[in-house]
One Martini backbone bead per residue (centre of mass of N, CA, C, O) as a GRO file, in nm:
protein
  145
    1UNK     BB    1   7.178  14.421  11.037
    2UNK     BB    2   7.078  14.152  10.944
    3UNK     BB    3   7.326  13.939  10.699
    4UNK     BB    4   7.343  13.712  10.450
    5UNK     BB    5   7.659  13.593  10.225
    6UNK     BB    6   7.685  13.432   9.958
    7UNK     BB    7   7.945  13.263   9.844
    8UNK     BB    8   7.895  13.407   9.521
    9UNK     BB    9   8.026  13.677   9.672
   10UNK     BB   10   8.280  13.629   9.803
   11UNK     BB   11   8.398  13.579   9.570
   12UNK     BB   12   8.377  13.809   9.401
   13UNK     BB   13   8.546  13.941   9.636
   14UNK     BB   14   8.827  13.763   9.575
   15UNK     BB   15   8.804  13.874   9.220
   16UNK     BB   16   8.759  14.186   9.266
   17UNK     BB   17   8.474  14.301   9.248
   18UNK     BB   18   8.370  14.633   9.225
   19UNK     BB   19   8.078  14.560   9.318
   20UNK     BB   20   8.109  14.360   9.604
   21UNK     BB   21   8.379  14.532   9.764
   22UNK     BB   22   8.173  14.696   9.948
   23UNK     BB   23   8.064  14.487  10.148
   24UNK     BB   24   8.366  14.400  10.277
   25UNK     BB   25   8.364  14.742  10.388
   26UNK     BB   26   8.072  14.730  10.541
   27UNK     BB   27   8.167  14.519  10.762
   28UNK     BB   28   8.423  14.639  10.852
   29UNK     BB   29   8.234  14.901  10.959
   30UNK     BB   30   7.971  14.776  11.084
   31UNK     BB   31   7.701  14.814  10.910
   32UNK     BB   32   7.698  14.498  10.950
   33UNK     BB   33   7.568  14.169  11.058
   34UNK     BB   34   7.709  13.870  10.998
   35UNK     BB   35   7.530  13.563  10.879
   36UNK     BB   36   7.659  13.232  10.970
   37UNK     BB   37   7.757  12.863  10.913
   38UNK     BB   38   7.948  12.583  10.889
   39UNK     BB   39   7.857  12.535  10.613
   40UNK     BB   40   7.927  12.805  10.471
   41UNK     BB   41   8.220  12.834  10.535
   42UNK     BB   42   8.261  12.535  10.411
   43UNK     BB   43   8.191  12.624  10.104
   44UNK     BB   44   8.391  12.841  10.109
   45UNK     BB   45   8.631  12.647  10.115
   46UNK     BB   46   8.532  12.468   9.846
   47UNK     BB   47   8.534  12.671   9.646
   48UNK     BB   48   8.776  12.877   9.594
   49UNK     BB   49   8.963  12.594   9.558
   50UNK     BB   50   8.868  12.583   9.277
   51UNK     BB   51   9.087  12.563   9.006
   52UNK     BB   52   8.970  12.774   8.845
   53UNK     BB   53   8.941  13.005   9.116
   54UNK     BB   54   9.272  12.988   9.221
   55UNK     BB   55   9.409  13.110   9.041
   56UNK     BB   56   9.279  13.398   9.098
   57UNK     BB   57   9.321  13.346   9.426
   58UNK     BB   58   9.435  13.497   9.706
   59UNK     BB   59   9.503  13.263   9.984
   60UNK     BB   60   9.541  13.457  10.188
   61UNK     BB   61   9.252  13.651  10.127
   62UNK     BB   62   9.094  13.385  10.185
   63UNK     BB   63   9.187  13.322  10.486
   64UNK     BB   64   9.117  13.560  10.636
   65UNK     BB   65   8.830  13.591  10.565
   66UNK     BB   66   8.785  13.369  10.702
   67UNK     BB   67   8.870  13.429  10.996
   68UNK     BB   68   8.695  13.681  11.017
   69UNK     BB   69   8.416  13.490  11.015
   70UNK     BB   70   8.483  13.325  11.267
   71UNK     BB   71   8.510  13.625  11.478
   72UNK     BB   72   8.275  13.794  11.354
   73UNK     BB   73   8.048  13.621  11.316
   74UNK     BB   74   7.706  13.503  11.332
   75UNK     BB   75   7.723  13.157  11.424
   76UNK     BB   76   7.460  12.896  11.339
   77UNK     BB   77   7.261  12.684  11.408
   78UNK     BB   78   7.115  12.417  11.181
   79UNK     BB   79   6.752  12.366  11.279
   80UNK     BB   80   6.603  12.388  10.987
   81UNK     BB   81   6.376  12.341  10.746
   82UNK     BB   82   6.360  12.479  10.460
   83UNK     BB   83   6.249  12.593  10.207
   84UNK     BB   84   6.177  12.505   9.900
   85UNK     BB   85   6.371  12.456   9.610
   86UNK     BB   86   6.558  12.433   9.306
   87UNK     BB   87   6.849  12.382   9.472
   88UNK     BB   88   6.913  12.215   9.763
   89UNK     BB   89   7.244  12.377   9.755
   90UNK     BB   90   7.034  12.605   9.951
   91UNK     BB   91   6.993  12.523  10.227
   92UNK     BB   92   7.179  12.655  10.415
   93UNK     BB   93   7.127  12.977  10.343
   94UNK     BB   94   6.819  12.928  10.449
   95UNK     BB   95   6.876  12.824  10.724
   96UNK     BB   96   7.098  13.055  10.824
   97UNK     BB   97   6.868  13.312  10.787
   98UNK     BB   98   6.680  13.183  10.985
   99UNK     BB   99   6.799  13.109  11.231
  100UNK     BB  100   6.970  13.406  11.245
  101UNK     BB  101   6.726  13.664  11.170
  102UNK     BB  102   6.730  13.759  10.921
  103UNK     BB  103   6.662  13.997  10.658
  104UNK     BB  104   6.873  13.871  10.459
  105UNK     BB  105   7.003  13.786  10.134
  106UNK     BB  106   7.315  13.795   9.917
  107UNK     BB  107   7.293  13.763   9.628
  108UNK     BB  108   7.344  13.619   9.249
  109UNK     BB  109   7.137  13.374   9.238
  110UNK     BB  110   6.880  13.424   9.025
  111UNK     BB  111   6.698  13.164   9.109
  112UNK     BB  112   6.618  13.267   9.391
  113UNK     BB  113   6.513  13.482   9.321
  114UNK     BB  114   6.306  13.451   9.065
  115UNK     BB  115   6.146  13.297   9.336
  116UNK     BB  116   5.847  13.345   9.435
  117UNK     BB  117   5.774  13.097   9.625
  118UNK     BB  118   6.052  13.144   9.796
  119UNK     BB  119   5.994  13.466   9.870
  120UNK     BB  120   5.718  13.410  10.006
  121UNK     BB  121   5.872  13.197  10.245
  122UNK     BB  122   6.101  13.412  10.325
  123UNK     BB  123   5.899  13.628  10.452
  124UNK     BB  124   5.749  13.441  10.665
  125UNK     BB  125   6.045  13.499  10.844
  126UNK     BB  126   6.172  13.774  10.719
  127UNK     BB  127   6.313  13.721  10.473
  128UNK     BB  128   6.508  13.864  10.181
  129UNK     BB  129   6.637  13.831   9.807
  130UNK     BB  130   6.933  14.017   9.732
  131UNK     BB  131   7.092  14.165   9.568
  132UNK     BB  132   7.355  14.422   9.555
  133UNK     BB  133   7.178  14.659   9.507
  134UNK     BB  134   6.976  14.638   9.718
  135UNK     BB  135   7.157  14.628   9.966
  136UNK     BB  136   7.247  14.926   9.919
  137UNK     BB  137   7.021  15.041   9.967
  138UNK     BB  138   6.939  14.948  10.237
  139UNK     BB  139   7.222  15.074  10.388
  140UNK     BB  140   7.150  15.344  10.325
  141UNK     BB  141   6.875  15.363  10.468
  142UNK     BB  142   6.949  15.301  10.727
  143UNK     BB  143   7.122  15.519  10.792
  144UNK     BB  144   6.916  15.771  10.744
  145UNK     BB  145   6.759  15.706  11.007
   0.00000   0.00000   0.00000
């Protein structure tokens, strides 16, 4: 199952949050292959690093994530132009799930979710928008099968 993991999703993970450290135990464990590019990598570093949350997540914690993304995930390079969306600064993640044939994309950000005439653009790539417990059904279904 490939699973593009949007940046938003990793702070809450690097902030410790009980409801998405199950995620990167899951990848860690191999339940799914990571898809990622560098552009997200890029955004995932100058996120984490922002003074509000930077206080609060350790730096050790954020680098080795980041390494291990950069060993583990498959890197693609962005050539499509995604559909539109409502926030520009969501092309690189809806373009790194369609060049790497994602099945879904894993945000908290309600509003791509939210965009019915985007969740229709990005089907007919085949990728999905799903919440963090959408996610979590899709692994145990597939796990079961």
């Amino acid at each position: 199952m490939r699973i593009v993991i949007d940046t938003n999703i990793w702070i809450r993970i690097l902030l410790r949050g009980r409801i998405t450290l199950p995620i990167l135990e899951a990848w860690l464990a191999n339940r799914f292959r990571l898809v990622t590019s560098a552009e997200l990598l890029q955004e995932y570093n100058r996120v984490w690093q922002r003074p509000r949350l930077r206080k609060n997540i350790d730096p050790n914690q954020a680098a080795t994530l980041y390494r291990q993304m950069q060993v583990r995930a498959h890197i693609v390079d962005l050539k499509t132009i995604p559909p539109q969306c409502r926030d520009p600064k969501d092309h690189p993640v809806l373009a790194t799930a369609i060049d790497g044939l994602a099945i879904a994309i894993v945000t908290g950000d309600d509003d791509l979710r939210a965009d019915d005439e985007l969740r229709t653009a990005m089907a007919a790539y085949g990728v999905q928008l799903w919440g963090v417990q959408s996610f979590f059904n899709a692994l145990d279904s597939s796990q079961n099968q």
